[in-house]
LUMVEX-731580 format. One line per 5 residues: number of its first residue (from 1); their letters; for each residue x, y, z of N, C-alpha, C. Coordinates in Angstrom, 3 decimals. Layout:
N
NUM	A	X:Y:Z:X:Y:Z:X:Y:Z; ...
***
This chain:
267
1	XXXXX	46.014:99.036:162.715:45.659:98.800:164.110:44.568:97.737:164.216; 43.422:97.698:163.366:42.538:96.860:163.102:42.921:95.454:163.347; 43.673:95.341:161.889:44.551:94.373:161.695:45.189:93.358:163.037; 45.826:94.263:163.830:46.872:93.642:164.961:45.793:93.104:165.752; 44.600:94.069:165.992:43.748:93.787:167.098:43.093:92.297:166.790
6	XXXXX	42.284:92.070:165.190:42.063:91.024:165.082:43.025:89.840:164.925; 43.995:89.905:164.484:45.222:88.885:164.944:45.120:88.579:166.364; 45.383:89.055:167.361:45.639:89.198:168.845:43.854:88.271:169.404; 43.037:88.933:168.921:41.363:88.366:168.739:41.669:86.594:168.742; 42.003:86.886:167.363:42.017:85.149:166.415:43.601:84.295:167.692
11	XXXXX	44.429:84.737:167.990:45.419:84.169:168.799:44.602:83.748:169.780; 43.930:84.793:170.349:42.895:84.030:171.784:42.444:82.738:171.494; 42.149:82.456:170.398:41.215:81.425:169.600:41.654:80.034:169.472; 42.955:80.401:169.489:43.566:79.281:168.976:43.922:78.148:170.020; 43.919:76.737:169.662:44.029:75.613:170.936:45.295:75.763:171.427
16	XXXXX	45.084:75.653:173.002:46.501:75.939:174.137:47.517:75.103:173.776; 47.152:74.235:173.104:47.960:72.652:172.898:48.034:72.031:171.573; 49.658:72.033:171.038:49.606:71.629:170.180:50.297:70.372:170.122; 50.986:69.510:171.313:50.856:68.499:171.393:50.697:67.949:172.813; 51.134:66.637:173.339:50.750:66.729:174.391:51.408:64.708:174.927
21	XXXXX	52.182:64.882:176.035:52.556:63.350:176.482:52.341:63.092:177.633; 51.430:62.610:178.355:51.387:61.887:179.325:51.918:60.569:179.931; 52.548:60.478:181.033:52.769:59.396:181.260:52.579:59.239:182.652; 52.251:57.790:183.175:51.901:57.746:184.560:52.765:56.549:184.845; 53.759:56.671:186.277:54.535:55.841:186.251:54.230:55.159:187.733
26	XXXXX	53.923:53.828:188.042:53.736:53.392:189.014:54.378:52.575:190.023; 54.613:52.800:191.021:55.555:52.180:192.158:54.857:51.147:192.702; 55.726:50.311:193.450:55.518:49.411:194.257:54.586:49.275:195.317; 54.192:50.847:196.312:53.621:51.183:196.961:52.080:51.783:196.228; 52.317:51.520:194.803:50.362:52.153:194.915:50.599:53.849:194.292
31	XXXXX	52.134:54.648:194.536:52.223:56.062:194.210:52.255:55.918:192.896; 51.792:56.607:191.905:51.965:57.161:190.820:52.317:58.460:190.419; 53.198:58.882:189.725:53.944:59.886:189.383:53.238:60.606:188.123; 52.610:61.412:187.968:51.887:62.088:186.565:52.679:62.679:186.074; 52.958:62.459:184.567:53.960:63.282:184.359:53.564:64.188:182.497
36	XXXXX	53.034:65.090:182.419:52.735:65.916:181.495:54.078:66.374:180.687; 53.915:66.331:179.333:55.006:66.709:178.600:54.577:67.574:177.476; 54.379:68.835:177.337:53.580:69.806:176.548:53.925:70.438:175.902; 53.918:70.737:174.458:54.603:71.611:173.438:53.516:72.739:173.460; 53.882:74.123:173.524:52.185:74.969:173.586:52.560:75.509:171.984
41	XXXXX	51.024:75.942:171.334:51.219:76.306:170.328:51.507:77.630:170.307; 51.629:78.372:168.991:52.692:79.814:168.910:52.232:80.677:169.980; 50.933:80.802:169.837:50.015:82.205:170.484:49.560:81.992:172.142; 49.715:80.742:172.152:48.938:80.308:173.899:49.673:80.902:174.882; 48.988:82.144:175.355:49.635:82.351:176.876:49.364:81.542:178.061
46	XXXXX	48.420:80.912:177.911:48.103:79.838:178.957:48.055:78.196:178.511; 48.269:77.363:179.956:48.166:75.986:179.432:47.570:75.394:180.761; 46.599:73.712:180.476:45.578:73.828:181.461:45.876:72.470:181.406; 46.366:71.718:182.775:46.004:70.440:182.465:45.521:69.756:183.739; 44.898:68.833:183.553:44.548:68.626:184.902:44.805:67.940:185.839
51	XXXXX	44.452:67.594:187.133:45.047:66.653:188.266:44.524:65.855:188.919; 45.190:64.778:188.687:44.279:63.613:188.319:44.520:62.959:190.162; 43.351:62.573:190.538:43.078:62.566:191.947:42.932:63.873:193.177; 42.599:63.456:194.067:42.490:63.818:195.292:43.583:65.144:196.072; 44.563:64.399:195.993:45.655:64.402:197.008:46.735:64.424:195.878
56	XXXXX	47.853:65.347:196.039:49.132:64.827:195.364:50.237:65.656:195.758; 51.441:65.575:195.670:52.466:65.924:195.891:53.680:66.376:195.383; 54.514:66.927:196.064:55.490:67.646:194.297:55.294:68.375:193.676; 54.529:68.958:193.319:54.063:68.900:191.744:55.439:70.269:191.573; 55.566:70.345:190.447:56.919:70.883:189.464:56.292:70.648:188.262
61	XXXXX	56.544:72.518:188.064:55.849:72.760:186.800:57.243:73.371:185.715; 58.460:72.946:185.041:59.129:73.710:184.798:59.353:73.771:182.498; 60.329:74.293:182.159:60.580:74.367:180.953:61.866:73.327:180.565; 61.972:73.114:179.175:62.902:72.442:178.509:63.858:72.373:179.148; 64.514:73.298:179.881:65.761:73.750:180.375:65.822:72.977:181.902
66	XXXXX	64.813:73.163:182.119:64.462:72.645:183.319:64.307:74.084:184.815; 64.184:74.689:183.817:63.951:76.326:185.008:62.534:76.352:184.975; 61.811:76.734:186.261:60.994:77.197:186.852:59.628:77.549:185.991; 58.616:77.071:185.994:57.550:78.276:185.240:56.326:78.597:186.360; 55.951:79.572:185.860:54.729:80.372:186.754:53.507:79.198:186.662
71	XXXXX	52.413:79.071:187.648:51.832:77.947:187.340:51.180:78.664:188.466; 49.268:78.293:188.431:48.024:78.407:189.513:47.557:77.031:189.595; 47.148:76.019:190.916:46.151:75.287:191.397:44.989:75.852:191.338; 44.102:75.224:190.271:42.690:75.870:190.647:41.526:75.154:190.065; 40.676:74.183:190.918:39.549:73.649:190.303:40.476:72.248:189.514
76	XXXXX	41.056:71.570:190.461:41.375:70.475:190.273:42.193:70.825:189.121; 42.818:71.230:188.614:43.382:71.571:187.756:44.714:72.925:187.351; 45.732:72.354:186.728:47.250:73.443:186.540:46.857:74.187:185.889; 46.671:75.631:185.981:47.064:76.518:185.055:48.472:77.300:184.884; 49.220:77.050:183.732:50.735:77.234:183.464:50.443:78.611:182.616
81	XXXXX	51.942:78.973:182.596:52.011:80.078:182.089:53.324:80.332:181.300; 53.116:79.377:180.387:54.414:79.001:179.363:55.303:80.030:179.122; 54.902:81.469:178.650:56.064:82.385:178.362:56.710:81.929:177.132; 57.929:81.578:177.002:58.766:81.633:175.741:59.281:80.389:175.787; 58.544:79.386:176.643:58.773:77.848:176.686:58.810:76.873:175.505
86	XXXXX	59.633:76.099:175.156:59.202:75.467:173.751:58.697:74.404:174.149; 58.833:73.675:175.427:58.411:72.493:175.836:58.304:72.619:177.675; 56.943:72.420:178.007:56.142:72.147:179.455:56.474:71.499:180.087; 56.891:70.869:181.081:57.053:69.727:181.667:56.163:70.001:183.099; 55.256:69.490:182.924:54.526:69.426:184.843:54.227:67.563:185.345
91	XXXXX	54.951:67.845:186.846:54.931:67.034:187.070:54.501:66.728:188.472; 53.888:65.230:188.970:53.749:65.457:190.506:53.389:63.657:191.098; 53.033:63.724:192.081:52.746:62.373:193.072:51.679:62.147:193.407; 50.729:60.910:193.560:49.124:61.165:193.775:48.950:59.406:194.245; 48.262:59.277:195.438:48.619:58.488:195.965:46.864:57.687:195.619
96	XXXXX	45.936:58.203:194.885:44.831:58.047:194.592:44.617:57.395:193.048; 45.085:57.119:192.213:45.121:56.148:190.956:44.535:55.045:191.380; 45.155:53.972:192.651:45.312:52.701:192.491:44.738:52.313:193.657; 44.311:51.105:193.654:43.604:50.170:195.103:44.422:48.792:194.698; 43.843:48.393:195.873:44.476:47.124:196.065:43.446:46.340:196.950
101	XXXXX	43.451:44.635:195.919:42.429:43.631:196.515:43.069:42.604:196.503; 43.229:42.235:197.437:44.160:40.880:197.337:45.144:41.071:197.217; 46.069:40.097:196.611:47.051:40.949:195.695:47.005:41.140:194.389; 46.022:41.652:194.360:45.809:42.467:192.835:45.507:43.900:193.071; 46.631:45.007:192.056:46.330:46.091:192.224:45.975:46.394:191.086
106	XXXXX	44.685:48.272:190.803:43.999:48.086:189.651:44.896:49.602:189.763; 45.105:49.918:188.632:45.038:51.405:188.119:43.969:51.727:187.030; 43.163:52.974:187.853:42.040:53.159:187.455:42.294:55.302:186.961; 41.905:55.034:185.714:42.500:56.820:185.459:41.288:57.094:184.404; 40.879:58.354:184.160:40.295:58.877:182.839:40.671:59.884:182.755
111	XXXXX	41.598:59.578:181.425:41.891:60.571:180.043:41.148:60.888:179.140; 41.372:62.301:178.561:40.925:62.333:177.210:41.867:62.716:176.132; 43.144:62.022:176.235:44.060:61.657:175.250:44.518:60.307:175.304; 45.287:59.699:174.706:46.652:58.562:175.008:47.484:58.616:175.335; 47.868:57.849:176.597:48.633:57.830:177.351:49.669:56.761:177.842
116	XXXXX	50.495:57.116:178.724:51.603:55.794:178.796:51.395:55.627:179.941; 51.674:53.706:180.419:51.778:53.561:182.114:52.763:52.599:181.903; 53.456:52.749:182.876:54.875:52.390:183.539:55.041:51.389:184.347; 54.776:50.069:184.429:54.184:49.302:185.585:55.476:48.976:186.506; 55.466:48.477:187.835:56.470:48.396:188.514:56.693:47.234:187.952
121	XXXXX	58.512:47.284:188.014:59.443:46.076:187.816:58.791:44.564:188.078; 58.452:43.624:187.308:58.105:42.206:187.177:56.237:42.386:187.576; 55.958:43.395:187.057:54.528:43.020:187.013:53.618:42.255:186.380; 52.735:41.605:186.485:52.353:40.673:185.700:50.851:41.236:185.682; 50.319:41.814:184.262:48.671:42.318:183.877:48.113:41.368:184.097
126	XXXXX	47.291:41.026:184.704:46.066:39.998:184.393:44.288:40.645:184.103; 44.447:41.981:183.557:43.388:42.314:183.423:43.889:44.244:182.672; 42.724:44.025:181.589:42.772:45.278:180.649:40.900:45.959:180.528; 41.055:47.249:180.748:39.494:47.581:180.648:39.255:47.330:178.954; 40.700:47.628:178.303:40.243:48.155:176.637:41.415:47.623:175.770
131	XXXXX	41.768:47.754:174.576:42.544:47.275:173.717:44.113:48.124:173.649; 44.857:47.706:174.192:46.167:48.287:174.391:46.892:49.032:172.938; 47.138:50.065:172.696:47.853:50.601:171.972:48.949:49.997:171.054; 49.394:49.611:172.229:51.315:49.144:172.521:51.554:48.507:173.587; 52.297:47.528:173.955:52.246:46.831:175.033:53.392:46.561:175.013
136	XXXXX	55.211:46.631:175.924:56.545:46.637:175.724:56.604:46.122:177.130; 57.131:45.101:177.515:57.474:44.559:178.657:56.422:45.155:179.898; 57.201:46.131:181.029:56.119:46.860:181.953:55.438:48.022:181.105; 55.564:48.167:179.842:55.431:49.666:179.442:53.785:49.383:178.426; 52.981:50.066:178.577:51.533:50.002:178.216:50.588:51.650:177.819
141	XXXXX	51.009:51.241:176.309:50.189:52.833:176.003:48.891:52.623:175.704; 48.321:53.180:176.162:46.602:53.088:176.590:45.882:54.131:175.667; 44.244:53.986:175.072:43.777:54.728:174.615:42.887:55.887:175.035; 42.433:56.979:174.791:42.101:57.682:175.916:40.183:57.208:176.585; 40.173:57.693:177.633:38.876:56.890:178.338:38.965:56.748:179.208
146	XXXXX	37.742:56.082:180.334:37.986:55.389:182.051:38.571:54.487:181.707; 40.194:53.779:182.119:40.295:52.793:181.617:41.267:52.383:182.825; 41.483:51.241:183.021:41.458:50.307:184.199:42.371:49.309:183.505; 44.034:49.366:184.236:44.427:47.912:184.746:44.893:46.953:185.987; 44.501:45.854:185.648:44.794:44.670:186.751:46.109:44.332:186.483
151	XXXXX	47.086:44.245:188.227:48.471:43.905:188.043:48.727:43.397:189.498; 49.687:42.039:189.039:50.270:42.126:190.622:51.934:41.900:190.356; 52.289:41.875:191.609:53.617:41.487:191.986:53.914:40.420:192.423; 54.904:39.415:192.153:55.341:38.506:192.976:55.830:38.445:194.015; 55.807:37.591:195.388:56.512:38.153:195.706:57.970:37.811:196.072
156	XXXXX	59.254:37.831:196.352:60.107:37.609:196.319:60.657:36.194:196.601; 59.857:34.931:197.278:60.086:33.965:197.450:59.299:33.088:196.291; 58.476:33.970:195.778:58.014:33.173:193.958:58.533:33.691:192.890; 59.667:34.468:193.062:60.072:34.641:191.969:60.926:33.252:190.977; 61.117:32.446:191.378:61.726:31.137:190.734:60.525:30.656:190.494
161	XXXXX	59.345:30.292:190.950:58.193:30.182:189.568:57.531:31.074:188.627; 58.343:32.225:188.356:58.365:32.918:188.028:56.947:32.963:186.468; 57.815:31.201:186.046:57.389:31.048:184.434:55.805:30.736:184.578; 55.452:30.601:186.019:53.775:29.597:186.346:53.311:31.286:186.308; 53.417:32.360:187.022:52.636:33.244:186.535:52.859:34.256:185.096
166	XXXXX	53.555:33.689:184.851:53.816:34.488:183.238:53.150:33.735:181.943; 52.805:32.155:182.291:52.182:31.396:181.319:50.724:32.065:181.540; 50.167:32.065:183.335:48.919:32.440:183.449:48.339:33.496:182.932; 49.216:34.547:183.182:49.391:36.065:182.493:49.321:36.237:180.721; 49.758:35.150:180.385:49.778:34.939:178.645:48.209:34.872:178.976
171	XXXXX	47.861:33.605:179.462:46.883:33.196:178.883:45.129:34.188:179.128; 45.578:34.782:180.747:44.721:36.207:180.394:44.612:36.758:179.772; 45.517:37.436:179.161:45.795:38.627:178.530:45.295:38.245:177.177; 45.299:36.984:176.592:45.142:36.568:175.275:43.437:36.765:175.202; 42.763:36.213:176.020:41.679:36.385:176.709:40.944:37.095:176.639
176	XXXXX	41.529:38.530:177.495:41.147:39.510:177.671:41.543:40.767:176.002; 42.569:40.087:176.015:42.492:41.112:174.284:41.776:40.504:172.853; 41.170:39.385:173.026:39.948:38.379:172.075:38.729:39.412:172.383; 38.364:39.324:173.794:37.359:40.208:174.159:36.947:41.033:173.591; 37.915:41.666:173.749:38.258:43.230:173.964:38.049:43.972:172.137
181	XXXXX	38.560:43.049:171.199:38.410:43.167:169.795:37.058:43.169:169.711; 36.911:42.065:169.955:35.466:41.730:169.374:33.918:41.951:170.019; 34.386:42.970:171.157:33.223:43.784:172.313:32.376:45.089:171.285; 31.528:44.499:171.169:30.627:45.851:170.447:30.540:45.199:168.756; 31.241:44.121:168.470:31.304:44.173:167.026:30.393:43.134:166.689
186	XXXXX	29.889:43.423:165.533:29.445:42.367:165.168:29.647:41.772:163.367; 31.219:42.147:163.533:31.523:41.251:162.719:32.790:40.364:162.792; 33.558:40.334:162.120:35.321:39.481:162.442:36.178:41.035:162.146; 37.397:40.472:163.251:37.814:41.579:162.993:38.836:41.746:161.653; 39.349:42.469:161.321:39.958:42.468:159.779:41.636:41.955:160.329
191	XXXXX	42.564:41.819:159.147:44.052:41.456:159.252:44.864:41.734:159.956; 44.539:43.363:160.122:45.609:44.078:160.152:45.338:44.381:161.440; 44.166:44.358:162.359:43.518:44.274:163.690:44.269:43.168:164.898; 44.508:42.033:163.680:44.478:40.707:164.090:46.325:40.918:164.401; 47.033:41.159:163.339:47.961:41.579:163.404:48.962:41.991:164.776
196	XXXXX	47.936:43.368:164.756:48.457:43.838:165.931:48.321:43.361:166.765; 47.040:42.449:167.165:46.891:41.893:168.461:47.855:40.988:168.528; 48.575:40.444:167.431:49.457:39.574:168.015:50.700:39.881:168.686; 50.852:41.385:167.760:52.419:41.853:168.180:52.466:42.411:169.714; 51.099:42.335:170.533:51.446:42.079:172.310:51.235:41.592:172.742
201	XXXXX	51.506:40.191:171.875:52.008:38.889:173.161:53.389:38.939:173.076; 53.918:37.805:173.242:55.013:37.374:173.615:55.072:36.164:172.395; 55.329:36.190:171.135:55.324:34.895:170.352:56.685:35.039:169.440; 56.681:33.844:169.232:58.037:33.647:168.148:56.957:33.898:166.775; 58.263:34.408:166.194:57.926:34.449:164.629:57.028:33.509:164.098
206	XXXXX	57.171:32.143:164.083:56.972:30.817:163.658:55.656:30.770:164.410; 55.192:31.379:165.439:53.720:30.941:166.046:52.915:32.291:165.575; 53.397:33.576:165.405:52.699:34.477:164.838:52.169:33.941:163.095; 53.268:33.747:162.529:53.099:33.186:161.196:52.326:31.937:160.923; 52.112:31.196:161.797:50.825:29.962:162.162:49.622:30.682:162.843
211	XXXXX	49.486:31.733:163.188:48.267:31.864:163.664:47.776:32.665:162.547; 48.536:33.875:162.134:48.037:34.503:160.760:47.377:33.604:159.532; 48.484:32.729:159.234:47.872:31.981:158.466:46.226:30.948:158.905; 46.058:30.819:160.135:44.766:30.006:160.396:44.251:31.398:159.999; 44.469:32.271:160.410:43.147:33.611:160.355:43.032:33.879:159.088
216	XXXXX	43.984:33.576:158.061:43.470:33.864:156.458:42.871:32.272:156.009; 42.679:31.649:157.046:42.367:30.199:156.393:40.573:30.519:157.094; 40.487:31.800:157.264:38.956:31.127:158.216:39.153:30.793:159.639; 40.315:30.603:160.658:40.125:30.411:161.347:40.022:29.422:161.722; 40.249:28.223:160.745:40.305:26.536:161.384:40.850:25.652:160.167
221	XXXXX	42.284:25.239:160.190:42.638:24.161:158.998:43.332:23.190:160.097; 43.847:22.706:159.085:44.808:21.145:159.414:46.123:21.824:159.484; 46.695:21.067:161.004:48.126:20.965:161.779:48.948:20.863:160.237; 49.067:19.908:159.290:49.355:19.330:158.123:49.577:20.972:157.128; 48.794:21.622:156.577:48.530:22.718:156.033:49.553:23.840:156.370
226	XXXXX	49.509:24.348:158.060:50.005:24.946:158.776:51.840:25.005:158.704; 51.854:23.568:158.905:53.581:23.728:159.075:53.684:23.356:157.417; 53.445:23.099:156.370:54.050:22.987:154.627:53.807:24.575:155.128; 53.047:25.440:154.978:52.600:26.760:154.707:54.105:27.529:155.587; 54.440:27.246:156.429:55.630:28.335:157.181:56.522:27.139:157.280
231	XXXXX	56.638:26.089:156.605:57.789:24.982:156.380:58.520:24.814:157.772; 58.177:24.038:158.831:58.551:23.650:159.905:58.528:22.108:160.192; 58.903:21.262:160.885:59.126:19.830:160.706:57.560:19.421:161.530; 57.042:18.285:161.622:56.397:17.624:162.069:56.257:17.658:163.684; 56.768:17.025:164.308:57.537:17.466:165.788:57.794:18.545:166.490
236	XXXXX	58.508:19.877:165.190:58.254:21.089:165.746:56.986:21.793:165.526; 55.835:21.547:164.839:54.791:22.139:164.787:53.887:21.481:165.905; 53.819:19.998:166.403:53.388:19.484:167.289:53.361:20.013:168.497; 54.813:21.027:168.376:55.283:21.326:170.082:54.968:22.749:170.346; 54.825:23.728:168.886:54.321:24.623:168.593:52.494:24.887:168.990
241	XXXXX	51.932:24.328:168.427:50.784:24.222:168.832:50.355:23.792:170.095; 50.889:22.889:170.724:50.610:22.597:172.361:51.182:23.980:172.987; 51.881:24.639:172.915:52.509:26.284:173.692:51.216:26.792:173.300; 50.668:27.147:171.594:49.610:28.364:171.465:48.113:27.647:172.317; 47.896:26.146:172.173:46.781:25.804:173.470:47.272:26.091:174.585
246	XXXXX	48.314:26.031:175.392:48.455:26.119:176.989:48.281:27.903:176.760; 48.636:28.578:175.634:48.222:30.241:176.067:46.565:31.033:175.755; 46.347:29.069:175.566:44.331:29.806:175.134:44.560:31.030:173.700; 45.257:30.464:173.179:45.437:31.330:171.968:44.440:30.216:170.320; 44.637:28.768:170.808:43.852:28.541:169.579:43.456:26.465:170.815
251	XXXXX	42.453:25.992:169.898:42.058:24.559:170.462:42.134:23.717:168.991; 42.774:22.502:169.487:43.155:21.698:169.245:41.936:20.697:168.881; 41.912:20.168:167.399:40.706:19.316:167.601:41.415:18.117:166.498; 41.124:17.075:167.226:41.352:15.494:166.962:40.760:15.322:165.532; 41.185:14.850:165.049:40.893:13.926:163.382:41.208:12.880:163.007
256	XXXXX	40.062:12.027:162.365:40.645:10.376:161.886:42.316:10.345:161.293; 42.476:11.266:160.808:44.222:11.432:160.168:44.545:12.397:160.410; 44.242:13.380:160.652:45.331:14.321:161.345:43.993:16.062:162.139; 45.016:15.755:162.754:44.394:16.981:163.742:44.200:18.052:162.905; 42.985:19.016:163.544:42.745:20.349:162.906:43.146:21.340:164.132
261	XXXXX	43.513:22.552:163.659:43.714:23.229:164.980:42.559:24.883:164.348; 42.442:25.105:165.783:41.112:26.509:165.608:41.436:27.403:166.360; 41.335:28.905:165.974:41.731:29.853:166.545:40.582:29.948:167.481; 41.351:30.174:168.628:40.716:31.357:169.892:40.586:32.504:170.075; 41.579:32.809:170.138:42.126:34.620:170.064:41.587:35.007:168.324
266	XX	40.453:35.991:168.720:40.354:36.973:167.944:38.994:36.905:167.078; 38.294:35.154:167.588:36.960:34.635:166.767:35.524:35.245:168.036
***
């Protein structure tokens, strides 16, 4: 009897959550959709998550199956009541995430996990509080924290210059994720840092593999060096390097015989 009682004791004990997916998906209008995805661990009779804003709507708290679960509002926050659930799903509408200035809208949230945001169809970031996870077309997994992004929309009669705010958008974002590395540090950041930052832009093979290589060169060699090193013609490295300057990704510097080129992103 002992026994059971302290088992049952030690179960109380144990964390409600043994994993956990968030995602926040954002509309056109400013609504965001919260959407919790929760595995509870063996012993948790309860699960707690919270609700993020003011005001919200919907909310649907159900199981794998998609049937019904018991669930309390209380203190800004769900309390669920998993039962024999293998997987949580709570979900709802909250019209409080996001503002709008201009036409720039911010989504502004604090987590204390990682999370996913969903941006509406042809959004263009021009602003990150912190260093992106993962970054997939509209799709942006974020680390946990107050963390804040800048986005707008085009609007339907600019969509055929479509390419003038997507160059601008490169060249923020390149910008803003140089920053963003090297905020608090005070040293260079390492390879494999550098790496990743490249894999959320938007680059061809051939300009990732030229910028890596400046970053194992120190950060500044000869145009000349660059294309023997990833074997590309003369002409095409010329045309290569004018794309990574127009994305503020590296500057271009003149030489009695041949140009040197210098990283931006990431010094």
């Amino acid at each position: 009897m002992k026994k059971l009682l302290a088992l049952f004791v030690f179960s109380l004990l144990l964390p409600p959550v043994s994993a956990q997916l968030i995602t926040l998906t954002v509309y056109p209008d400013g609504y965001v959709k919260v959407e919790y995805e929760i595995t509870p661990s063996n012993y948790s009779t309860q699960v707690i998550v919270p609700i993020l804003g003011e005001h919200y709507e919907d909310l649907v708290v159900e199981d794998e199956n998609g049937n019904p679960l018991q669930f309390i509002v209380s203190n800004s926050s769900i309390l669920i009541y998993p039962g024999n659930a293998k997987l949580v799903v709570a979900s709802y509408y909250t019209p409080d995430l996001t503002s709008k200035k201009g036409v720039v809208w911010t989504l502004n949230v604090s987590l204390s996990s990682p999370f996913t945001v969903v941006l509406p169809k042809d959004s263009i970031i021009v602003d990150l509080s912190d260093i992106p996870l993962k970054i997939a077309e509209n799709t942006i997994e974020m680390p946990p924290g107050n963390q804040s992004i800048s986005y707008t929309l085009p609007h339907e009669e600019a969509k055929e210059n479509r390419w003038v705010y997507l160059l601008l958008a490169s060249v923020i974002l390149a910008i803003v994720l140089g920053a963003h590395f090297m905020k608090g540090r005070g040293k260079s950041i390492t390879r494999e840092e550098f790496e990743k930052m490249l894999n959320g832009l938007d680059l061809t093979d051939e300009e990732k593999k030229a910028l890596v290589y400046i970053f194992n060169r120190g950060g500044r060699c000869s145009q000349a060096e660059v294309r023997e090193a990833i074997g590309i013609p003369k002409t095409t490295a010329w045309r290569m390097f004018k794309r990574l300057e127009r994305k503020g990704l590296v500057r271009i510097l003149k030489g009695k015989k041949e140009n040197w080129v210098e990283l931006k992103l990431g010094r």
